[in-house]
C-alpha positions in Angstrom: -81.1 23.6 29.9 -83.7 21.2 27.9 -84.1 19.3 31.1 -85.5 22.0 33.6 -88.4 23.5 33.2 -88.9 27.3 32.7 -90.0 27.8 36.6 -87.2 26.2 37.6 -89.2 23.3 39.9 -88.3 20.5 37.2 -86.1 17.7 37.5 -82.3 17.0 35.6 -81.7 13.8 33.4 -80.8 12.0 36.9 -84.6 12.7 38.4 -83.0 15.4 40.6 -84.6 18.8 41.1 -83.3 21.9 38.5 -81.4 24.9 39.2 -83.7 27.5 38.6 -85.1 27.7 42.1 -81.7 28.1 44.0 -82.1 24.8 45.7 -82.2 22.4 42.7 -79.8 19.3 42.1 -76.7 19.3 40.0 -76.5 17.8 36.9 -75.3 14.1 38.7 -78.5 14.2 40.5 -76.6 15.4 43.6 -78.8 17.8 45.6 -77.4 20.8 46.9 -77.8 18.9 50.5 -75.5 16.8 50.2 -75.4 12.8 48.4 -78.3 10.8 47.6 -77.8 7.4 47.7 -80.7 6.2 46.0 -80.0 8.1 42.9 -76.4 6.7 43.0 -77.6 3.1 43.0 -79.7 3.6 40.2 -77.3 5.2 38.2 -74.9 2.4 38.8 -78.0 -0.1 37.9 -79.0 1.4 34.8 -75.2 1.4 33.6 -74.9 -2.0 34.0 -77.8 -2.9 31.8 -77.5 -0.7 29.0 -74.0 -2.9 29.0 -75.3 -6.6 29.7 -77.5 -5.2 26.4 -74.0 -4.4 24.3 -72.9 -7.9 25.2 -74.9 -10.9 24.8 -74.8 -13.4 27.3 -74.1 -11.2 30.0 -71.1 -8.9 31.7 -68.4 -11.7 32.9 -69.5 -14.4 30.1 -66.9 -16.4 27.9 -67.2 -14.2 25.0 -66.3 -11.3 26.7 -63.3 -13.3 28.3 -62.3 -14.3 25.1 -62.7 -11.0 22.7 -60.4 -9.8 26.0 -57.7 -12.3 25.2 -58.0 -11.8 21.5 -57.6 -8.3 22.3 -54.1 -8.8 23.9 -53.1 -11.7 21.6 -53.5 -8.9 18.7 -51.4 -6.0 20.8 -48.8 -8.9 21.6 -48.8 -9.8 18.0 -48.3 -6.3 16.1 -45.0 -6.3 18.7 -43.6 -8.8 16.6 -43.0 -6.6 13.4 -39.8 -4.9 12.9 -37.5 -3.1 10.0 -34.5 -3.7 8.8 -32.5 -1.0 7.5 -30.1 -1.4 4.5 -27.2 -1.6 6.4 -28.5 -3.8 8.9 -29.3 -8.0 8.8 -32.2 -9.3 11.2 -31.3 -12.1 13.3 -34.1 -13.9 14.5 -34.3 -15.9 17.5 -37.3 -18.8 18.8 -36.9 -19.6 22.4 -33.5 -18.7 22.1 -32.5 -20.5 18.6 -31.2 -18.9 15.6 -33.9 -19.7 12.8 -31.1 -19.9 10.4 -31.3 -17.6 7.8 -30.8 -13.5 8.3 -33.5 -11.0 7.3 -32.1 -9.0 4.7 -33.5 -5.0 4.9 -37.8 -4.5 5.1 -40.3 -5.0 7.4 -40.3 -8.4 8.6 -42.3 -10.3 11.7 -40.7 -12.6 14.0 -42.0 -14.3 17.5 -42.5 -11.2 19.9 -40.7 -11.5 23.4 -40.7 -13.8 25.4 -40.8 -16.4 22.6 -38.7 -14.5 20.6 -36.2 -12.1 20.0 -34.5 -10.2 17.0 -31.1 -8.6 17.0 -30.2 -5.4 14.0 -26.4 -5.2 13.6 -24.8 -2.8 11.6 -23.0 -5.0 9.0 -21.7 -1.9 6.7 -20.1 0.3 9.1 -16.2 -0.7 9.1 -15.1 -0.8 12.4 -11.6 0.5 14.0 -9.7 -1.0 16.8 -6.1 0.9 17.9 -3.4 -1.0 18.9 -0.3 0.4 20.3 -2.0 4.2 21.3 -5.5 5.5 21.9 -6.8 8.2 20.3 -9.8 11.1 20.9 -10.6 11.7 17.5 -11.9 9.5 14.7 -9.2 10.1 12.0 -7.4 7.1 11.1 -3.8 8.9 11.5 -2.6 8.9 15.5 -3.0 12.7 16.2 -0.9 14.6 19.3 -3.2 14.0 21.9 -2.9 10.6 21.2 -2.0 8.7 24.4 0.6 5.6 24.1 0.1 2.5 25.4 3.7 0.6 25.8 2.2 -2.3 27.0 0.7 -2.9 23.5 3.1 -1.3 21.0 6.4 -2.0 22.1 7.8 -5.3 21.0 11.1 -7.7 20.2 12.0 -7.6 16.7 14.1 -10.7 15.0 17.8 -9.2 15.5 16.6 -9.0 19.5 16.1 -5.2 19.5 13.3 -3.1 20.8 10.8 -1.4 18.8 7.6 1.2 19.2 4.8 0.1 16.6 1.1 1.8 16.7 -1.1 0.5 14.0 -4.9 0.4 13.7 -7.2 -2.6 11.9 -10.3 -1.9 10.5 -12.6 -4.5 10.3 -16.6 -5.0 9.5 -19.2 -7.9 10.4 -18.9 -10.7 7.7 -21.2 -13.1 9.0 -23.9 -11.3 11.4 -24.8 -14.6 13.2 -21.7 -15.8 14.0 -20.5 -12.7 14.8 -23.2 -12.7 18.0 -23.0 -16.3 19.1 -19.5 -17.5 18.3 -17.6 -15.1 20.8 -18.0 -13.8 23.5 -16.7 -10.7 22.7 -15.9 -9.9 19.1 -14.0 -6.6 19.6 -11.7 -7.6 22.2 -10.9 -11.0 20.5 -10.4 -8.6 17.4 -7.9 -6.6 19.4 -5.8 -9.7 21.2 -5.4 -11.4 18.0 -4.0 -8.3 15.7 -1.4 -8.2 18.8 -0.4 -11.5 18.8 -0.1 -11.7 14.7 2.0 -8.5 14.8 4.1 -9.5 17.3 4.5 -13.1 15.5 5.9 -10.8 12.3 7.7 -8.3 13.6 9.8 -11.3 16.0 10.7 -12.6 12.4 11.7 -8.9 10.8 15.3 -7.4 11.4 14.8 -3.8 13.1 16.1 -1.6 10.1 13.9 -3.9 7.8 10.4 -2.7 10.0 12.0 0.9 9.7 12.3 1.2 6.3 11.3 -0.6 3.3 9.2 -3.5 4.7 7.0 -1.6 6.2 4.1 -2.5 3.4 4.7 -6.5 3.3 4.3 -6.1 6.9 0.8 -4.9 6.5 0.0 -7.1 4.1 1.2 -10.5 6.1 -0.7 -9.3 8.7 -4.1 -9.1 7.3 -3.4 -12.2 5.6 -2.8 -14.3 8.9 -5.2 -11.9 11.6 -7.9 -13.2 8.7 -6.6 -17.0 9.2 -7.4 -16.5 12.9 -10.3 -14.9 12.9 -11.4 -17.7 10.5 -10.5 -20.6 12.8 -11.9 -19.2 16.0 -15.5 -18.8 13.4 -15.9 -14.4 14.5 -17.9 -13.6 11.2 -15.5 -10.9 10.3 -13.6 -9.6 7.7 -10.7 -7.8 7.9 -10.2 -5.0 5.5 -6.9 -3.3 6.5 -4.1 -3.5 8.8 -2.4 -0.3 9.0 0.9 0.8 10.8 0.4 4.2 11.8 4.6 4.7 13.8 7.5 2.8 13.6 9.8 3.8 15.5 12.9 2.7 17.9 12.4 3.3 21.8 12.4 7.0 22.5 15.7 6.4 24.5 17.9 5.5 21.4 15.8 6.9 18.7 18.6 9.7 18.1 21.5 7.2 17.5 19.1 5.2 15.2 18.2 8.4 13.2 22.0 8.5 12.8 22.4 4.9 11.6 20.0 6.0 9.0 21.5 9.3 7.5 24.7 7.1 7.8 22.8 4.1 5.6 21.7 7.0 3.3 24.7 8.5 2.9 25.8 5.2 2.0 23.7 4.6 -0.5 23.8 7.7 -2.1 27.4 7.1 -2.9 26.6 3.8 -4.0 24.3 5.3 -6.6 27.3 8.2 -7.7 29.8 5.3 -7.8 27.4 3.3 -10.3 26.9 6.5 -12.2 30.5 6.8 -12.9 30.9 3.1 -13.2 28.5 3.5 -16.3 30.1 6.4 -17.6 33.3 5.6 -17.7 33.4 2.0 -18.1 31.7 2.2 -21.9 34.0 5.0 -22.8 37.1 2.5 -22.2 35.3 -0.7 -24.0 34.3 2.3 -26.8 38.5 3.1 -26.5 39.3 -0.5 -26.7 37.5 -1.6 -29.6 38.9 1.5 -31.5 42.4 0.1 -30.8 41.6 -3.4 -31.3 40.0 -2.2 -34.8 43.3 -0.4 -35.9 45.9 -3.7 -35.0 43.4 -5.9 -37.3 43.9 -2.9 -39.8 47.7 -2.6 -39.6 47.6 -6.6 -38.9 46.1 -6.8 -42.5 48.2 -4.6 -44.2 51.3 -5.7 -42.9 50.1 -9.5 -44.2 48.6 -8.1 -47.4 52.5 -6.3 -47.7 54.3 -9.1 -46.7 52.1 -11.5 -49.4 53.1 -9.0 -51.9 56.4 -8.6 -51.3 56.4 -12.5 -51.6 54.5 -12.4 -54.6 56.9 -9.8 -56.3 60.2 -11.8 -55.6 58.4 -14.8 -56.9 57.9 -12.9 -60.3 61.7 -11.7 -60.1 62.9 -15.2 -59.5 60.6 -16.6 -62.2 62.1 -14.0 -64.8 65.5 -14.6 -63.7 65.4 -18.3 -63.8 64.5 -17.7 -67.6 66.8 -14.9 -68.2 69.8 -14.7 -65.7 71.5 -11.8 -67.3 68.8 -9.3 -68.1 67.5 -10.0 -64.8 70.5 -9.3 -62.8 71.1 -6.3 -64.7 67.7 -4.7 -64.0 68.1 -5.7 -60.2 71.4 -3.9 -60.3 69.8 -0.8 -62.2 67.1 -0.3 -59.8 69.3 -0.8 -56.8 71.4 2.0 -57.7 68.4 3.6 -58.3 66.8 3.2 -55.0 70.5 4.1 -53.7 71.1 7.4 -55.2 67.8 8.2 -55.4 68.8 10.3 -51.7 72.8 11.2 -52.0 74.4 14.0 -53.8 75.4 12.9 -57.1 78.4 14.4 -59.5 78.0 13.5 -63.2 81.0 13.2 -65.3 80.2 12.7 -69.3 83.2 11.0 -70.8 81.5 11.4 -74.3 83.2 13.7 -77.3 80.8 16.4 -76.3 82.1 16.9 -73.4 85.5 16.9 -73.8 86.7 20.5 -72.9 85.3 20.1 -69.7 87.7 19.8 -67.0 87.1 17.8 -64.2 86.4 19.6 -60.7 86.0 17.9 -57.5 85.0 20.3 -54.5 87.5 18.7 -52.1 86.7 21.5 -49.5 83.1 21.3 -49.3 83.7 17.8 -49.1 86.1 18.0 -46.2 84.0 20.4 -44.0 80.8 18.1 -44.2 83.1 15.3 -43.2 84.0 17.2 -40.5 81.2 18.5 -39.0 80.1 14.6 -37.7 83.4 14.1 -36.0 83.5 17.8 -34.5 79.7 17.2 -32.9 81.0 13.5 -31.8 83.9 15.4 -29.7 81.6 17.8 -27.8 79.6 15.1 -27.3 82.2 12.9 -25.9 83.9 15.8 -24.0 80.2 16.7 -22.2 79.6 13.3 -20.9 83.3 13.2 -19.9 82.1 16.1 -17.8 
């Protein structure tokens, strides 16, 4: 070593004898003997002046007492910086007052304990509170090893019936420092008051209404007034959904209800056939009717239009025969017999020179037997209903 001599009879850095006679000191100046108190005392003395010369004014002065309390101020100090994440606000508090206005996310500093405190809550995440059931998972539809709560879900609808309702409301922190200093407890007053709106509604709701199609405004009301609430007692929270999960009758008459049902279904399905044919057929009879109504105006008409002709013609004859009485009443006769012989059978005798070697024939015979056959079909007639 660079302290002991070659012959090994030197002496360490602590004025004790080397180890290269067997019987030196070790390197603390402790002989192989056994303690030496001298040498420990001036050790102990020479420390403490190479540090009274580090530190003016002595070991124990007022600088030293105060670079000390600087010392800890500083550590103290540095404790008071923090982050903020970005889903997070910083609440800061100064012997136990809110300073007012939230931290928004970064590293900010704030009083460190016991002057002050901060407080981080989560004001993204949405938070879910079941009502009616409790669930293990974290899926928002009520799985099969859900367990039911009957205290919470079952209720007294507005026709005085009793019904099973599980619904969940999700919710997030609106207002981080009322949310920590208005209530007590935020979740559970969360959780009372979804209850107490949902039994306010469904107490006003007939029980097939909540089983079928009100299901939605029911959700919607909800929200509406749990947000009222929440409002008025000052939370800090928004609601963002209410969701029914099961509505359902008691487990007890749930089969007869599930009857009622098909029976309301089958009811309306023949509602909706009924209308169908309604709409079919009605059409096709106004369709029918108007035809009809269309052809009376059409004989209507042409029986007037007749009629006015008719008029109009025996106007004209009466005209003409006022003015020529003879000629008129000639031509009437003409076209009478006319009209009249138009449909008979006719035998034409000429009485003129030319036909003078023509003797006259009437066929009294054929005559006779088409006279006849009248009366003969008259008899059997009269002889059947006799009969």
């Amino acid at each position: 070593m660079p302290w002991s001599d070659q012959g090994g009879g030197g002496q360490g850095p602590w004025g004790g004898g080397g180890s290269g006679g067997g019987r030196g000191n070790s390197p603390w100046g402790r002989p192989g003997g056994g303690p030496n108190p001298k040498d420990i005392e001036d050790m102990l003395r020479r420390g403490q002046q190479r540090f009274r010369g580090m530190i003016p004014g002595g070991f124990g002065g007022p600088k030293l007492i105060v670079l000390g309390i600087a010392v800890l101020l500083g550590v103290w100090a540095v404790n008071g910086f923090y982050r903020v994440q970005p889903n997070q606000q910083g609440i800061e508090l100064v012997f136990g007052r809110f300073t007012g206005v939230p931290t928004e996310p970064g590293l900010h500093w704030n009083w460190p304990s016991p002057i002050g405190n901060v407080y981080l809550p989560n004001v993204t995440l949405e938070n879910r509170i079941e009502i009616g059931f409790r669930s293990s998972g974290d899926g928002s539809a009520r799985s099969s090893s859900s367990r039911d709560v009957p205290e919470e879900s079952q209720m007294i609808t507005g026709d005085e019936n009793l019904i099973d309702i599980d619904f969940v409301v999700f919710w997030r922190i609106a207002d981080a420092a009322k949310y920590l200093f208005t209530l007590r407890d935020p979740d559970q007053t969360v959780k009372v008051a979804s209850e107490a709106v949902m039994r306010d509604i469904i107490g006003g709701t007939r029980i097939q209404d909540a089983l079928t199609d009100r299901r939605g405004p029911i959700e919607s009301e909800a929200q509406i007034q749990l947000q009222r609430l929440v409002d008025e007692y000052g939370a800090g929270i928004e609601i963002r959904q209410v969701q029914l999960l099961e509505v359902d009758p008691p487990s007890q008459v749930i089969d007869a209800f599930n009857e009622v049902t098909r029976a309301k279904q089958d009811l309306e399905r023949m509602k909706n056939e009924a209308e169908a044919y309604r709409n079919d057929v009605v059409p096709r009879a106004r369709g029918e009717a108007a035809q009809i109504v269309e052809e009376a105006d059409a004989y209507r008409q042409e029986v007037v239009n007749r009629a006015q002709g008719d008029g109009n013609r025996f106007d004209s004859v009466y005209q003409a025969y006022t003015q020529s009485k003879d000629v008129t009443t000639q031509r009437i006769y003409l076209e009478t017999l006319e009209e009249v012989m138009r449909n008979v059978n006719k035998v034409i005798i000429d009485d003129s020179a030319s036909g003078g070697g023509v003797v006259p024939y009437l066929p009294l015979p054929e005559i006779q037997k088409r006279l006849n056959r009248p009366a003969t079909g008259a008899a059997r007639t009269t002889q059947q209903g006799g009969n």
